[in-house]
Structure formats: C-alpha cells, structure tokens
MIDOSE-1310 file (N, C-alpha, C; in nm, 2 decimals, decimal comma, always signed):
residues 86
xxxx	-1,81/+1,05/-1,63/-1,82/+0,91/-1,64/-1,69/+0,85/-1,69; -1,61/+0,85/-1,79/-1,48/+0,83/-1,82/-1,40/+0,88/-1,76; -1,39/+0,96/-1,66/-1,30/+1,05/-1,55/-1,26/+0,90/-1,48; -1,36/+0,81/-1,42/-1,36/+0,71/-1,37/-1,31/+0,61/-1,40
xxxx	-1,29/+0,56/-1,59/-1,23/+0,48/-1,63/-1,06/+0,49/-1,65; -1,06/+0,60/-1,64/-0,92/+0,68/-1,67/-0,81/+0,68/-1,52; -0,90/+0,70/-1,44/-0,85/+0,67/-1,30/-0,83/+0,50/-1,30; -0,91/+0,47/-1,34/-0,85/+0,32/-1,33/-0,77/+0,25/-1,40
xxxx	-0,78/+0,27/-1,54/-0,62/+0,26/-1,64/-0,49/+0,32/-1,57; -0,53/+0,45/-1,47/-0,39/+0,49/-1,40/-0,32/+0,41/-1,30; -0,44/+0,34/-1,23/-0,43/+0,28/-1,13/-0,36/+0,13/-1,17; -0,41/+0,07/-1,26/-0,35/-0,02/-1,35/-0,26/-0,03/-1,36
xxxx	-0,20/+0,09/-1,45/-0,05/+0,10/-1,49/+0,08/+0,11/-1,36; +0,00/+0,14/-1,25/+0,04/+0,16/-1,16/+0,11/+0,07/-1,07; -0,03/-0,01/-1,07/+0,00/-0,14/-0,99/+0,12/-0,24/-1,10; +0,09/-0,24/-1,22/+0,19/-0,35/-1,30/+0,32/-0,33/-1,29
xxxx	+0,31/-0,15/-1,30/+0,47/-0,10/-1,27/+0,55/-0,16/-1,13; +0,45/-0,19/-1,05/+0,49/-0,14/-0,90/+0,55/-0,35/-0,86; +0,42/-0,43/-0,97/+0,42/-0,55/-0,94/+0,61/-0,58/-1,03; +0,67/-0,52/-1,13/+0,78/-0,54/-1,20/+0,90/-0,49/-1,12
xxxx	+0,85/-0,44/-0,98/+0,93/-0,39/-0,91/+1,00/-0,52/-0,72; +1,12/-0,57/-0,78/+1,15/-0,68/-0,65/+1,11/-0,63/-0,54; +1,14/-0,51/-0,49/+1,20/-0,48/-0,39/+1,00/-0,48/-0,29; +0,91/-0,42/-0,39/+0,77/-0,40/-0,38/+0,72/-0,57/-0,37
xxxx	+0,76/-0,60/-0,48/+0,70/-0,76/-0,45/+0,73/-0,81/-0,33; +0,88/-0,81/-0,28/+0,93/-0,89/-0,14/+0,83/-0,82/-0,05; +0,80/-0,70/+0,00/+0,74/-0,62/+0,11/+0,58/-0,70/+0,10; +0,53/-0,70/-0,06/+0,39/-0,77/-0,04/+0,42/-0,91/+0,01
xxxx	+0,51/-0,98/+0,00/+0,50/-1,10/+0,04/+0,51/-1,10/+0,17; +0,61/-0,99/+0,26/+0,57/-1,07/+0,40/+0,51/-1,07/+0,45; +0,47/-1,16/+0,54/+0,38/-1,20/+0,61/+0,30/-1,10/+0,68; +0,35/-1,00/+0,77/+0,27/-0,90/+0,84/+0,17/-0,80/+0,75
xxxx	+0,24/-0,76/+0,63/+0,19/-0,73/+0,48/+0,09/-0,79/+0,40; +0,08/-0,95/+0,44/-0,02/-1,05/+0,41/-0,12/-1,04/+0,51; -0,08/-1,03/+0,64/-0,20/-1,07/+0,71/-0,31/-0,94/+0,72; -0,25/-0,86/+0,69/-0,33/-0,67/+0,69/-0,41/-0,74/+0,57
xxxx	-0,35/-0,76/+0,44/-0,44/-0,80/+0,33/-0,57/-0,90/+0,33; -0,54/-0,94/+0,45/-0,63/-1,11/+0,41/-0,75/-1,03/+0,52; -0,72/-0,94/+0,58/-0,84/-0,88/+0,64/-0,99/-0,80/+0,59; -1,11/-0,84/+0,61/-1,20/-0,82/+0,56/-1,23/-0,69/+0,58
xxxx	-1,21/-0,62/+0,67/-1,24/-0,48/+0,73/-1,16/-0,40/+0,59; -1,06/-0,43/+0,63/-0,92/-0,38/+0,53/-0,94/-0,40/+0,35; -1,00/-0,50/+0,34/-1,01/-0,52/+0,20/-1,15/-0,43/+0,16; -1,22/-0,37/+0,24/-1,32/-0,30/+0,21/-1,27/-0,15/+0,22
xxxx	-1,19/-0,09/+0,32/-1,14/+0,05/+0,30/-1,07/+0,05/+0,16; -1,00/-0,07/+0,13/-0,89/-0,04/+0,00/-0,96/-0,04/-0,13; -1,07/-0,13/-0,14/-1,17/-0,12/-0,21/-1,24/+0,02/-0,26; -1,27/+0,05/-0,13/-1,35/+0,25/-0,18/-1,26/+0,30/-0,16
xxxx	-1,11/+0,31/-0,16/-0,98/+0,40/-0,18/-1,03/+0,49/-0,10; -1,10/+0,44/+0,05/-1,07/+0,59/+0,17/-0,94/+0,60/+0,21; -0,86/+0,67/+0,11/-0,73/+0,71/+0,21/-0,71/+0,75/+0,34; -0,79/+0,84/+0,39/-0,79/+0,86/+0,52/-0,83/+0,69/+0,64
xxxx	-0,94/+0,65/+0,58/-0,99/+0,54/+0,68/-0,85/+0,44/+0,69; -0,78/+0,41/+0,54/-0,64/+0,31/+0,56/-0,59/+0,35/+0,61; -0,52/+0,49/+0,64/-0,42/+0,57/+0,71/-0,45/+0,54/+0,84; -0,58/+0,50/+0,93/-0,60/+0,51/+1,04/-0,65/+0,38/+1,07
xxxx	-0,67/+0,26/+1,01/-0,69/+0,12/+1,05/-0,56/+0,12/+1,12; -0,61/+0,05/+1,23/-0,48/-0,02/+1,38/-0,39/-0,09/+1,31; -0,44/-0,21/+1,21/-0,33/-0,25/+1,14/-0,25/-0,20/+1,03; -0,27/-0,14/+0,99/-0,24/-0,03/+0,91/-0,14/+0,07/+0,96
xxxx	-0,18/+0,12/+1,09/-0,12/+0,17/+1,17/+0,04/+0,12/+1,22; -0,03/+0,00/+1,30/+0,10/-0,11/+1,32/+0,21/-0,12/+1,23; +0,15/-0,18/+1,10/+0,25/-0,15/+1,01/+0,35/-0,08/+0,99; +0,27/+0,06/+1,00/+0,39/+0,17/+0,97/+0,47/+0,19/+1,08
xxxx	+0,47/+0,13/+1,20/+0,59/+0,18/+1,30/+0,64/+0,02/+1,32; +0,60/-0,06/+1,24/+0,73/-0,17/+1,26/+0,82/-0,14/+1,15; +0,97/-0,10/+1,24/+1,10/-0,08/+1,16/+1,12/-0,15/+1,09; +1,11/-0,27/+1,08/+1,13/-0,38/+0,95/+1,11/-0,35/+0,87
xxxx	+0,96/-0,31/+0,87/+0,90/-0,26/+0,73/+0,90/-0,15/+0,72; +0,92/-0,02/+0,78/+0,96/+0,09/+0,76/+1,10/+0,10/+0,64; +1,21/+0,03/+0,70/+1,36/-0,01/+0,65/+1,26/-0,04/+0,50; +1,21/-0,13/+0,45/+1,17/-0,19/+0,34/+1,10/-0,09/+0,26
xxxx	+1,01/+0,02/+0,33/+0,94/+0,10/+0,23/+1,05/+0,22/+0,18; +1,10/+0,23/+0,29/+1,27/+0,31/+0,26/+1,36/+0,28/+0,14; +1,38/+0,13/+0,12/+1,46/+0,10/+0,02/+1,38/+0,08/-0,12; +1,26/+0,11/-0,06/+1,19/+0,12/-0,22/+1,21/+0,27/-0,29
xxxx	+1,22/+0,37/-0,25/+1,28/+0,48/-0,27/+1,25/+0,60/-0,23; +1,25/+0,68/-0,31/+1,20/+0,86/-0,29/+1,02/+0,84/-0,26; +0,96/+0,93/-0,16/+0,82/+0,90/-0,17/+0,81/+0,81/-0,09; +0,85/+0,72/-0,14/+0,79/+0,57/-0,04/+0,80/+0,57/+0,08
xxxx	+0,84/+0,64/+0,19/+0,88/+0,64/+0,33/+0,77/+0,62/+0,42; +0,62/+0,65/+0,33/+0,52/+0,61/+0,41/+0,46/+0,73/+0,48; +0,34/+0,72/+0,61/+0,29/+0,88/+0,61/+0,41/+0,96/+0,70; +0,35/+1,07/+0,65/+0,41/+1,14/+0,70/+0,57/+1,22/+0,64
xx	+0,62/+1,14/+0,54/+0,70/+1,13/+0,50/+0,74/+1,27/+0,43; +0,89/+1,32/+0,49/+0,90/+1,44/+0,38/+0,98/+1,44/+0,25
C-alpha cells in the first residue's frame, strides 16, 4: 500500500526537478507538445502510466520523429534522446 505512495513522492520530486529545468519547460510549451497534451485519449494512457500504450499513441509517435523536437530532447541531455535511445 505505501509502495504506491512512495512512487508518487518519486514521481513528484521528479516532475518539480524537471519543471526547474528551462530547456524541459521550453519543449512543454511548444505547441505540438501542447497539442499531444490537450488530448483526451492521451491524457488517459499518461494517467495509468501505460508506458508501452504512450510509446505507441500516433501522436506520440509523431512526436518522436519530428527533428525539431528530437534536436530539443537532445539538448536536454544524457537519457533524454527518447525511445530507443542508446
């Protein structure tokens, strides 16, 4: 039962780190970044944290092969390159 709470204080700390971070803020704001968000399908996979199902939403998808934002997850650093990434 607190396995649960504990994942979510992780998850927390995670996101506040991530929100003190410019380079992550700029990527949430643009627009193609926004419009994946404002989707209702989308806001329910991220919700139950099916990693596999967001990995394979079309927009989701899209995402990851527009070079713009490829470049952007790039400059956010090690790791961040997105799937597949080595």
């Amino acid at each position: 039962m607190f396995d649960k709470f504990k994942s979510m204080g992780e998850q927390l700390k995670l996101i506040q780190r991530l929100m003190k971070d410019e380079k992550f803020r700029t990527l949430m704001m643009n627009p193609k970044v926004q419009e994946l968000m404002r989707d209702p399908e989308f806001q329910e996979i991220a919700r139950s944290q099916d990693f596999q199902r967001m990995m394979n939403h079309p927009r989701f998808k899209n995402l990851m092969s527009d070079p713009e934002l490829m470049e952007a997850i790039k400059q956010m650093g090690p790791g961040a390159s997105g799937p597949g990434a080595a």
